[in-house]
Backbone as CSV, one residue per row, in Angstrom:
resi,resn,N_x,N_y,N_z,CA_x,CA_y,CA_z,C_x,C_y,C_z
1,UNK,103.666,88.086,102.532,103.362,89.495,102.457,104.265,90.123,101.404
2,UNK,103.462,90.989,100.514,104.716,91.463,99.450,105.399,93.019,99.492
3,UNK,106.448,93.295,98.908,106.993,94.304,99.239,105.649,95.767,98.812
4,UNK,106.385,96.840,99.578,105.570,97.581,99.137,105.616,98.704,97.940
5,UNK,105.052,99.010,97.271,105.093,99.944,95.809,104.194,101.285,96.069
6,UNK,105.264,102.070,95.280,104.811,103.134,94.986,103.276,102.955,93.957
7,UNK,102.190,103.855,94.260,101.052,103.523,92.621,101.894,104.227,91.987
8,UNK,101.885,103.407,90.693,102.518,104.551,89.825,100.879,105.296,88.587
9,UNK,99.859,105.008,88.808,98.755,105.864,88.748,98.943,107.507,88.785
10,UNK,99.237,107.942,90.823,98.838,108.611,90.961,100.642,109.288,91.509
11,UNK,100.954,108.381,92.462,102.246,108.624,93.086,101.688,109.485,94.376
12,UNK,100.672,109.784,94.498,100.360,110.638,95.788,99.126,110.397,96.303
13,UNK,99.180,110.904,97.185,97.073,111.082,98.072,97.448,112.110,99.330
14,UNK,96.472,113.041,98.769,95.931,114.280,100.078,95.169,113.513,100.688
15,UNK,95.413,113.166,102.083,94.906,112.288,103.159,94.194,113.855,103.905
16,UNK,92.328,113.595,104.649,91.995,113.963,105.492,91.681,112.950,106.589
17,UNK,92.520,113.647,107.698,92.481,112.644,108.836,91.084,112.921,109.819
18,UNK,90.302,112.264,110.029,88.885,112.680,111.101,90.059,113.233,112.916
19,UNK,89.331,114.015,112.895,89.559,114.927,114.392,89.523,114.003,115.918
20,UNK,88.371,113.412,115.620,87.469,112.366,116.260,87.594,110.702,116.700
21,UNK,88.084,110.499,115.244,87.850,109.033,114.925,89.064,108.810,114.273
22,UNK,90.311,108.029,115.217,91.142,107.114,114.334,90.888,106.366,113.749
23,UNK,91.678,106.645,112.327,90.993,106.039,111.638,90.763,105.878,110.580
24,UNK,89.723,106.978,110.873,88.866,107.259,109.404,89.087,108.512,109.037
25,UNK,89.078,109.091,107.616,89.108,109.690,107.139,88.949,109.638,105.108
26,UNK,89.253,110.544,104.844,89.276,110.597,103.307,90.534,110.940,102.458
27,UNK,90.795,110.267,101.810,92.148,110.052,100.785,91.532,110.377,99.540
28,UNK,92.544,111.258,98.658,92.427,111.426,97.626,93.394,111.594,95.990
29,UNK,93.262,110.973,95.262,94.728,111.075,94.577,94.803,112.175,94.122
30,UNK,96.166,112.906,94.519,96.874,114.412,94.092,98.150,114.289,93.516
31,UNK,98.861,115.620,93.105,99.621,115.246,92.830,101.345,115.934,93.661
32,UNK,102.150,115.884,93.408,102.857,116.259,94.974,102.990,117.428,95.852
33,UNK,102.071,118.608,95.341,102.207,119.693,95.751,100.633,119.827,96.293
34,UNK,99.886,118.746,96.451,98.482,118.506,97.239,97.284,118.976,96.179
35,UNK,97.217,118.815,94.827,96.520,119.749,94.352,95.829,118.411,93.504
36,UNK,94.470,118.556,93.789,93.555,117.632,93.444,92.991,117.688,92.389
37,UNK,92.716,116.861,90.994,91.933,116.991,89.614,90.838,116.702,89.678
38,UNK,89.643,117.387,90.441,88.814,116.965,90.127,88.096,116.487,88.840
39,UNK,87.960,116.661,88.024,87.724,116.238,86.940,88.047,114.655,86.700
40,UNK,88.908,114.503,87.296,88.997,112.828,87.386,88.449,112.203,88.371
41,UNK,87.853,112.763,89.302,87.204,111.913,90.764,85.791,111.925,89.655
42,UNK,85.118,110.503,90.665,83.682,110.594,90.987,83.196,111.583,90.739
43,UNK,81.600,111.513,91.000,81.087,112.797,91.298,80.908,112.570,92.986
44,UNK,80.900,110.542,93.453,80.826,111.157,94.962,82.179,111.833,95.600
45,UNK,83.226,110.937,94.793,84.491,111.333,95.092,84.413,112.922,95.545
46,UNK,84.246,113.414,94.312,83.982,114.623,94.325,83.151,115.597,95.337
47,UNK,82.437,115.092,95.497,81.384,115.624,96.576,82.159,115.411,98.062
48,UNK,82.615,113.936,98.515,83.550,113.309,99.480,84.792,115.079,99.941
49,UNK,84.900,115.082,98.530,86.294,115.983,98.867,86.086,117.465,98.937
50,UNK,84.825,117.745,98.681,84.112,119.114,99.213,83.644,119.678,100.512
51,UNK,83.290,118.292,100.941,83.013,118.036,101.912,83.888,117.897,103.381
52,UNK,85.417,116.840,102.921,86.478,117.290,103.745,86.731,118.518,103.786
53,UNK,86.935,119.252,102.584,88.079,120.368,102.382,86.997,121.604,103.757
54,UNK,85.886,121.647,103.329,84.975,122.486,103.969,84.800,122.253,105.542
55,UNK,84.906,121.289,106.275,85.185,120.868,107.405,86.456,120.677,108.448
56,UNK,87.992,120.917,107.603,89.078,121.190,108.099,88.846,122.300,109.233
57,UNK,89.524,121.449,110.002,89.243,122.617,111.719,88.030,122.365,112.495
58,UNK,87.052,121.808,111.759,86.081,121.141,112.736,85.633,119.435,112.987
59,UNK,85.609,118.828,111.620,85.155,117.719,111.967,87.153,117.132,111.486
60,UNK,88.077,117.159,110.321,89.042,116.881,109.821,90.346,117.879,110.581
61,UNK,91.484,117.260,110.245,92.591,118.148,110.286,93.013,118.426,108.949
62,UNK,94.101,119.116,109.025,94.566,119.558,108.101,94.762,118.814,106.856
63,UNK,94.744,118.851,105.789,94.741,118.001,104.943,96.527,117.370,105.094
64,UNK,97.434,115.913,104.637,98.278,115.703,104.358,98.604,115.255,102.990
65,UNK,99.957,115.462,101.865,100.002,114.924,101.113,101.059,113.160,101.610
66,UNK,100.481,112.332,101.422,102.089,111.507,101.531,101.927,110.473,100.128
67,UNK,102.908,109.819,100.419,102.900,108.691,98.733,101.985,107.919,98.870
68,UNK,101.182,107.330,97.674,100.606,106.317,97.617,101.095,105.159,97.829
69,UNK,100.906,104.492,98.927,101.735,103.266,98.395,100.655,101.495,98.497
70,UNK,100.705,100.777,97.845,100.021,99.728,97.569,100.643,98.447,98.245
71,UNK,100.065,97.681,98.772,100.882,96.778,99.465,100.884,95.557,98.875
């Protein structure tokens, strides 16, 4: 098993955690103050993260930022 690393890509991800379902949810690379480029996602990406952001409090919690890290 190898140590673990920072991405150095992104260095971050706004994690939405599902309400519901451990688990699952949607990650997204930000940068440390939670603030997302779209312009660099997908367009599903994109859509993915319209979709969390708009559902916080009902289907998601709050969004989190923590580090990316790659294993």
């Amino acid at each position: 098993m190898g140590a673990l690393q920072v991405n150095a890509n992104n260095g971050y991800e706004l994690r939405f955690e599902s309400l519901f379902v451990a688990g699952r949810g949607f990650s997204f690379p930000c940068n440390a103050q939670g603030a997302v480029d779209l312009n660099q996602l997908s367009d599903r990406a994109r859509c993915n993260y319209l979709f969390a952001r708009a559902l916080v409090g009902r289907e998601f919690a709050a969004p989190t930022v923590a580090l990316d890290i790659v294993q």
